[in-house]
C-alpha positions as CSV (number, residue, x, y, z in Angstrom):
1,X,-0.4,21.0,-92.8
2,X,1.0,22.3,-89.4
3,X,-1.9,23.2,-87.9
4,X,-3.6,20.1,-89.1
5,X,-1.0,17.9,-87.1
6,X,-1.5,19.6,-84.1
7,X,-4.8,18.6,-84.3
8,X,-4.3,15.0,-84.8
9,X,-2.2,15.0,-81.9
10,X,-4.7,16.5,-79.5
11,X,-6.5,13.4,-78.4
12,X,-3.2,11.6,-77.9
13,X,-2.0,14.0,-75.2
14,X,-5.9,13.8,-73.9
15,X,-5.0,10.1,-73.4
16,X,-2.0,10.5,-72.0
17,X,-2.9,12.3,-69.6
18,X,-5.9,10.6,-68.6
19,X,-3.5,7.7,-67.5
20,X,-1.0,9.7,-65.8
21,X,-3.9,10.9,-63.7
22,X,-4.8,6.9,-62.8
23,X,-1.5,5.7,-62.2
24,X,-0.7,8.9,-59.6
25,X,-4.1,7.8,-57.8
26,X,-3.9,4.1,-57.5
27,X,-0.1,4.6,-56.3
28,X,-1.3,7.1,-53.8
29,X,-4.0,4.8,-52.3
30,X,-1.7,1.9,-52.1
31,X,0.5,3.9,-50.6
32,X,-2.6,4.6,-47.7
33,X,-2.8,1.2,-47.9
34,X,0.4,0.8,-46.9
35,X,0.6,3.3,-44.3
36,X,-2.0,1.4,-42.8
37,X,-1.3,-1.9,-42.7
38,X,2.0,-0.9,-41.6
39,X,0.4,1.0,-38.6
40,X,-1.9,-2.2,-37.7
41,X,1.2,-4.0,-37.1
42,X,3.8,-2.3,-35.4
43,X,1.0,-0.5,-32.7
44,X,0.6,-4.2,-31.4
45,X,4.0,-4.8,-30.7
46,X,5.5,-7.5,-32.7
47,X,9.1,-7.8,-33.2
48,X,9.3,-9.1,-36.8
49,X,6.2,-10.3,-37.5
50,X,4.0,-8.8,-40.2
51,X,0.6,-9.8,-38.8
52,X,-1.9,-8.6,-36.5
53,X,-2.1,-9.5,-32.5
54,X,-6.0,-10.1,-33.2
55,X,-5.6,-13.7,-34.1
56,X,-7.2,-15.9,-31.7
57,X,-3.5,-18.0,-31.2
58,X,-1.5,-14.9,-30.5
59,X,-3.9,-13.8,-27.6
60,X,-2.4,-15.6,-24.5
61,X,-3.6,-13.0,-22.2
62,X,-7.6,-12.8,-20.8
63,X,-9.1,-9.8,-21.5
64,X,-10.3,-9.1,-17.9
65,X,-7.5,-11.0,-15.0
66,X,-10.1,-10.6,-12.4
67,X,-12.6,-12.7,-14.3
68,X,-10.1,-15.4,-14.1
69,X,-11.4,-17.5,-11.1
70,X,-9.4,-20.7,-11.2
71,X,-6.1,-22.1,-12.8
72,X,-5.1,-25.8,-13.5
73,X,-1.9,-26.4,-14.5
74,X,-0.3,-29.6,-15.5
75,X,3.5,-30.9,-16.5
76,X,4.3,-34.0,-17.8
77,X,5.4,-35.9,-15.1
78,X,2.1,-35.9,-13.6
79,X,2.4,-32.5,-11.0
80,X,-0.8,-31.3,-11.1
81,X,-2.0,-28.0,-9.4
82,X,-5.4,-26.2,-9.1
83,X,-5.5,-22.6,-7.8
84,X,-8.6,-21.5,-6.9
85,X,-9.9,-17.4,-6.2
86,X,-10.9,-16.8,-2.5
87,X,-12.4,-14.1,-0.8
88,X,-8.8,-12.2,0.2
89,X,-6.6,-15.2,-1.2
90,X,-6.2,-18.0,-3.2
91,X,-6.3,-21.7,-1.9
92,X,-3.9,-24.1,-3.4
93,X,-5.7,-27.7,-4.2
94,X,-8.7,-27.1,-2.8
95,X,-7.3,-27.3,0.8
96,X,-3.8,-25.2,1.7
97,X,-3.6,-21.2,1.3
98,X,-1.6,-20.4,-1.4
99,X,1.7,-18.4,-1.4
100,X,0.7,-14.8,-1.7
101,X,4.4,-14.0,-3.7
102,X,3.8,-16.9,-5.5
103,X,0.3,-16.7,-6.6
104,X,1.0,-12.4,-7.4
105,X,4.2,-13.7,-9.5
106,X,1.9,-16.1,-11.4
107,X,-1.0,-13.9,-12.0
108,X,1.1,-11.1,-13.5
109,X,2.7,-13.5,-15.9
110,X,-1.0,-14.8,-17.2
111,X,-2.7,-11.0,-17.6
112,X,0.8,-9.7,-19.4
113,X,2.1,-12.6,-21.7
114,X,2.3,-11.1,-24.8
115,X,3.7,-12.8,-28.1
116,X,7.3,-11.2,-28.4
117,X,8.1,-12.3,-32.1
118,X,6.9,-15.5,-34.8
119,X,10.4,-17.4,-34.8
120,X,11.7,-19.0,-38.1
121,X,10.1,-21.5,-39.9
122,X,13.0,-23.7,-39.8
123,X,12.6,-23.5,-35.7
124,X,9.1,-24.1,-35.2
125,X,9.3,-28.3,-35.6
126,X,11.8,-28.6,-32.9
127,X,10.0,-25.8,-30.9
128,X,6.6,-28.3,-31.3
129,X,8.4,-31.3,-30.3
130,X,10.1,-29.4,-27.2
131,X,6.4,-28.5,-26.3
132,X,4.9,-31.5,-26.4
133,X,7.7,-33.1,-24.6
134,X,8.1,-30.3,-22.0
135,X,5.0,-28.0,-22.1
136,X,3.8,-27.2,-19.0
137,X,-0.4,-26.9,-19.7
138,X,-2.4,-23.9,-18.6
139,X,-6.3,-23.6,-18.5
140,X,-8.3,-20.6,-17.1
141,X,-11.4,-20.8,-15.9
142,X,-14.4,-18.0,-14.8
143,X,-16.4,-17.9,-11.9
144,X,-18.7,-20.2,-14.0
145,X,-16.4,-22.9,-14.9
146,X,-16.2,-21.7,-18.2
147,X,-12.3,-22.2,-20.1
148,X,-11.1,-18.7,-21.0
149,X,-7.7,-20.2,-22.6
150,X,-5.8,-23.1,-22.7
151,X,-2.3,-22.6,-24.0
152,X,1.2,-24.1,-23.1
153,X,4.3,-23.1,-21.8
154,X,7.6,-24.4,-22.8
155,X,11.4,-24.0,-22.4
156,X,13.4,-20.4,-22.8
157,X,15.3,-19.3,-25.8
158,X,19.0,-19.5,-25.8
159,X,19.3,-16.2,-24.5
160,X,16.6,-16.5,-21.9
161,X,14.6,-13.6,-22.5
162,X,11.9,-15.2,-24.7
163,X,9.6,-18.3,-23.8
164,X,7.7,-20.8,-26.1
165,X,4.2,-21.0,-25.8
166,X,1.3,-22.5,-27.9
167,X,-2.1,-22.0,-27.9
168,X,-4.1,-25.1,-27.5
169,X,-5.5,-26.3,-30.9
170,X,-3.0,-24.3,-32.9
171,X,-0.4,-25.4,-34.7
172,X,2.1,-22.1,-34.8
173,X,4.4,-21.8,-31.5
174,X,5.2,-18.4,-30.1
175,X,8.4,-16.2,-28.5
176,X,6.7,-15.2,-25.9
177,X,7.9,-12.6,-23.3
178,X,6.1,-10.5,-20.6
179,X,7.2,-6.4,-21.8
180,X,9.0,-4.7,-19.6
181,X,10.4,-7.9,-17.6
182,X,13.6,-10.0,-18.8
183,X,13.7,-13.9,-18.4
184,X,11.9,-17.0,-18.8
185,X,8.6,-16.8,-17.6
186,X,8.0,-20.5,-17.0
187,X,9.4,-20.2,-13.7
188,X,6.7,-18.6,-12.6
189,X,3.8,-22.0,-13.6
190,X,6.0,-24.5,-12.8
191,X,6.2,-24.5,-8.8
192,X,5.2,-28.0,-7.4
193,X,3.9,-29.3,-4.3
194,X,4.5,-27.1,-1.4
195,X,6.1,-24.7,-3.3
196,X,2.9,-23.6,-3.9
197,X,1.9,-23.7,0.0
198,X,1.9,-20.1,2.3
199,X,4.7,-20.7,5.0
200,X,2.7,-18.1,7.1
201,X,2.9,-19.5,11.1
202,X,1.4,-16.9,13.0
203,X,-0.4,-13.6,11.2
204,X,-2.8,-11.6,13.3
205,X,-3.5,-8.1,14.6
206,X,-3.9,-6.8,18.2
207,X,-7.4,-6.6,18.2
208,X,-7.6,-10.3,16.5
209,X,-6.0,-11.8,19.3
210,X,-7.9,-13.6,23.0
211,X,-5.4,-15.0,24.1
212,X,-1.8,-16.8,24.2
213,X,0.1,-19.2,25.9
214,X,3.5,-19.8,26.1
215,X,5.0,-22.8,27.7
216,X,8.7,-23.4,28.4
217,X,8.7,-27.5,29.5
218,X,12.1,-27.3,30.9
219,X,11.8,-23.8,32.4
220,X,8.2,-24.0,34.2
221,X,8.9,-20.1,35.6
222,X,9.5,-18.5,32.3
223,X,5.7,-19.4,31.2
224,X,2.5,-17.4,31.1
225,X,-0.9,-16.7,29.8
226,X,-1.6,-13.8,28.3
227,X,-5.4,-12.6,28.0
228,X,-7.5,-10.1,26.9
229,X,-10.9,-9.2,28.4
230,X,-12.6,-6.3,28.1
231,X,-9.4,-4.3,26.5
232,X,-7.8,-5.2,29.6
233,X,-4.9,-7.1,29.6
234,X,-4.1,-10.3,31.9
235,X,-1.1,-11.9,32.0
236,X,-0.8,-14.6,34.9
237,X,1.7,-17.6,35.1
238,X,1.5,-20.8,32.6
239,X,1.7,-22.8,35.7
240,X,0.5,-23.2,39.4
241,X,3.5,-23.4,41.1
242,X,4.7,-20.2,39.5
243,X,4.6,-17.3,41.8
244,X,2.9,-14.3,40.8
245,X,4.6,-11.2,40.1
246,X,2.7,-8.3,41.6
247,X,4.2,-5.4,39.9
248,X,2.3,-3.4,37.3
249,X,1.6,-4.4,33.9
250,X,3.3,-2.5,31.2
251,X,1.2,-1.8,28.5
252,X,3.4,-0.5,26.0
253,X,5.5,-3.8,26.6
254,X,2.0,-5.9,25.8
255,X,1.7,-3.8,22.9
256,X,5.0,-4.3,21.2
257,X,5.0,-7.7,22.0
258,X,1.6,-8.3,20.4
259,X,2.9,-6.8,17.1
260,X,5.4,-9.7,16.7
261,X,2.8,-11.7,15.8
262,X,1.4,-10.1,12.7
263,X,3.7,-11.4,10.3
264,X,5.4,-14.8,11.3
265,X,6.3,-16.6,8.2
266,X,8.6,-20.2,8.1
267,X,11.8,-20.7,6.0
268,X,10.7,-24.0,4.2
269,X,8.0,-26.7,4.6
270,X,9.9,-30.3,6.2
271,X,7.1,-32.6,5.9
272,X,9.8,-34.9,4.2
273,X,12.3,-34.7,6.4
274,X,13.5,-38.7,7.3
275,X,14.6,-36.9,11.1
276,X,10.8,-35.9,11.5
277,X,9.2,-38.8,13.7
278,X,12.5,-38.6,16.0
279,X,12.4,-34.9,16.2
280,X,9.3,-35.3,17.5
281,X,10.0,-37.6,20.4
282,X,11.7,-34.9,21.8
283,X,10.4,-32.6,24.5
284,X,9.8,-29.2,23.1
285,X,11.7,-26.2,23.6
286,X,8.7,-24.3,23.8
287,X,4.8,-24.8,23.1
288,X,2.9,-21.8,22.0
289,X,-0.9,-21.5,21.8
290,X,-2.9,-18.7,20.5
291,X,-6.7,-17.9,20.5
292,X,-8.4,-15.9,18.0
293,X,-11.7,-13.7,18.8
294,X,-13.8,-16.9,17.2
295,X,-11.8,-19.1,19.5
296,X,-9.9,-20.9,16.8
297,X,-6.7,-22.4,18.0
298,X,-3.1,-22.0,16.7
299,X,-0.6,-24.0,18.4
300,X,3.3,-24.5,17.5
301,X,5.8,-26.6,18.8
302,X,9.3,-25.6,18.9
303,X,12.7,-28.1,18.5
304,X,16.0,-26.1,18.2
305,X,18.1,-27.6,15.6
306,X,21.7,-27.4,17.8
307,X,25.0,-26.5,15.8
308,X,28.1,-28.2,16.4
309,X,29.8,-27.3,19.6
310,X,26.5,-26.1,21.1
311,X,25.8,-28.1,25.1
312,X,22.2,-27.9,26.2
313,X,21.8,-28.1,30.0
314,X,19.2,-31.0,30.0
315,X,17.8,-29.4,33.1
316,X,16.9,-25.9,31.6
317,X,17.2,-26.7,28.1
318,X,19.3,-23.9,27.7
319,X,22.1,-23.3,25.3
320,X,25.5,-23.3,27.0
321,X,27.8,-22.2,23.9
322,X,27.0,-21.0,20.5
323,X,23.9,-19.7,19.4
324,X,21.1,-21.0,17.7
325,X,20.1,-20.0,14.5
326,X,16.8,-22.0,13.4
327,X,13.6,-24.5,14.8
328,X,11.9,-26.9,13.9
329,X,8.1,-26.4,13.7
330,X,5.0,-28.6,13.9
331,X,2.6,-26.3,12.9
332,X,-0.9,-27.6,14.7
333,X,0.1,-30.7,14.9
334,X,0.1,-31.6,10.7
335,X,3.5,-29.6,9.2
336,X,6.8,-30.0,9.6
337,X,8.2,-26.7,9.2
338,X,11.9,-24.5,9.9
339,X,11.8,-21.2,10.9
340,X,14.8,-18.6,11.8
341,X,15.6,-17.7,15.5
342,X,15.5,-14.2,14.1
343,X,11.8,-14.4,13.0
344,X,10.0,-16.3,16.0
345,X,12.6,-15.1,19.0
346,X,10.4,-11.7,19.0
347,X,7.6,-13.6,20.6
348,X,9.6,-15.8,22.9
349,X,9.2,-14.0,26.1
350,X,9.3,-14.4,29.3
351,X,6.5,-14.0,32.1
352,X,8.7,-11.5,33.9
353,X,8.8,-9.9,31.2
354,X,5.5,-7.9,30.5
355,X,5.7,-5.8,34.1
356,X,6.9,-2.7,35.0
């Protein structure tokens, strides 16, 4: 009778262990499973989400900035601003240079905007409403015209280090955060008007350069012409009455003077300013003209903004007390501009100046 049990229970173990053997294996490939989804989401960065970056809504980035050949964006009290890829530069509304700073700011935010977490569900309603409200709308374009994305920018979160942002169509807002960098990012779209304008005056290189004038109204002697023929050097008196100096040219002093103007850049753009039209009644301090090699003109007009306590001797024009600190520009007869003494006094000479 034993050993007739032991054979009945044979084909029981047999079972058993047929089942053991299934369980271990489908625990062990979800398991892989696991591992892998798990991998699939935390390689792409997201701070507690469980989903891959791969969906279309997530993707705020291009693939390719370069391909990106134009930007519109829009805010909701009608600013509107199109920024368009140049040869060297961007131009801002198809008729101002744009803002180099600006424009590098803006472009790093759009190729590195990355989703930074999904936030609750119980914030995403008010985070819709705040968008719609508030979103500031982005559309890229390529070299063809042809819209790469179109997504939206809201407000920061309380602690300003994430910003909501929506894909255009979808209906699940973003934290969005560019790695690496702390802050709201929507400073970076939303400059308007001017803001978005380069305040370069005067940026040109030695061998750029014809010629320039420099005229002092109120202090005739002080003015000259500077020329360039030939890689020789000219510099002669702005007016007729002037007397020539006959002493040698220096031309390490035309040289270092000719580097002041390779990077001339105003304060702040004053095309508002209600003191404009009066300003410009005024006789200038100083008018200076420059020639490039293609015989394009650049001309500003100077108007020193005088501090309290300052006297000007309405002869000479000259300050008696104080010091000035900042000009009024017109830039080519269109802008109102300010500038600092500090910045264009290095190419406020004098015609005695340049000789030995």
């Amino acid at each position: 009778m034993v050993g007739e049990s032991v054979r009945m229970r044979q084909p029981l173990d047999y079972h058993n262990t047929i089942k053991m053997d299934r369980t271990k294996i489908l625990l062990i490939v979800f398991l892989l499973l696991g591992t892998v989804v798990g991998y699939l989401v935390f390689s792409n960065g997201l701070e507690g989400d469980n989903t891959s970056l791969l969906v279309a809504d997530r993707k705020f980035a291009p693939e390719d900035i370069n391909q990106v050949n134009k930007i519109f964006i829009a805010d909701r009290r009608g600013n509107k601003t199109l920024l368009t890829r140049q040869k060297g530069y961007w131009l801002y509304n198809d008729q101002y240079k744009a803002r180099p700073n600006a424009i590098e700011n803006l472009l790093d935010a759009v190729s590195r905007i990355q989703v930074k977490y999904k936030p609750p569900v119980a914030a995403v309603e008010n985070m819709i409403k705040e968008l719609s409200s508030q979103g500031i709308k982005v559309e890229l374009y390529d070299k063809n015209d042809k819209v790469l994305k179109t997504y939206y920018i809201g407000g920061g979160t309380a602690d300003e280090r994430g910003t909501h942002a929506i894909m255009e169509g979808a209906e699940q807002p973003y934290v969005t955060h560019i790695p690496g960098w702390e802050g709201n990012i929507r400073f970076r779209y939303n400059l308007v008007g001017e803001d978005w304008r380069d305040k370069t005056l005067l940026s040109f290189q030695n061998e750029d350069i014809a010629s320039i004038s420099i005229e002092y109204p109120k202090q005739k002697n002080k003015s000259f012409i500077l020329k360039k023929e030939s890689n020789q050097y000219e510099v002669t008196p702005f007016y007729e009455i002037t007397p020539r100096i006959n002493r040698p040219l220096s031309s390490s002093k035309i040289e270092a003077y000719l580097m002041g103007y390779e990077n001339i850049i105003a304060e702040a753009f004053e095309n508002e300013n209600p003191v404009r039209d009066s300003i410009l009644q005024l006789v200038p301090f100083s008018i200076i003209r420059l020639k490039n090699r293609e015989a394009k003109e650049t001309e500003l007009k100077l108007y020193p903004i005088v501090p309290k306590g300052v006297i000007i001797d309405p002869k000479t024009g000259l300050q008696q007390y104080g010091q000035i600190e900042r000009f009024f520009v017109e830039y080519n007869e269109t802008d109102f501009m300010l500038t600092q003494n500090i910045v264009i006094n290095k190419i406020l000479w004098a015609y005695d100046f340049f000789f030995e």
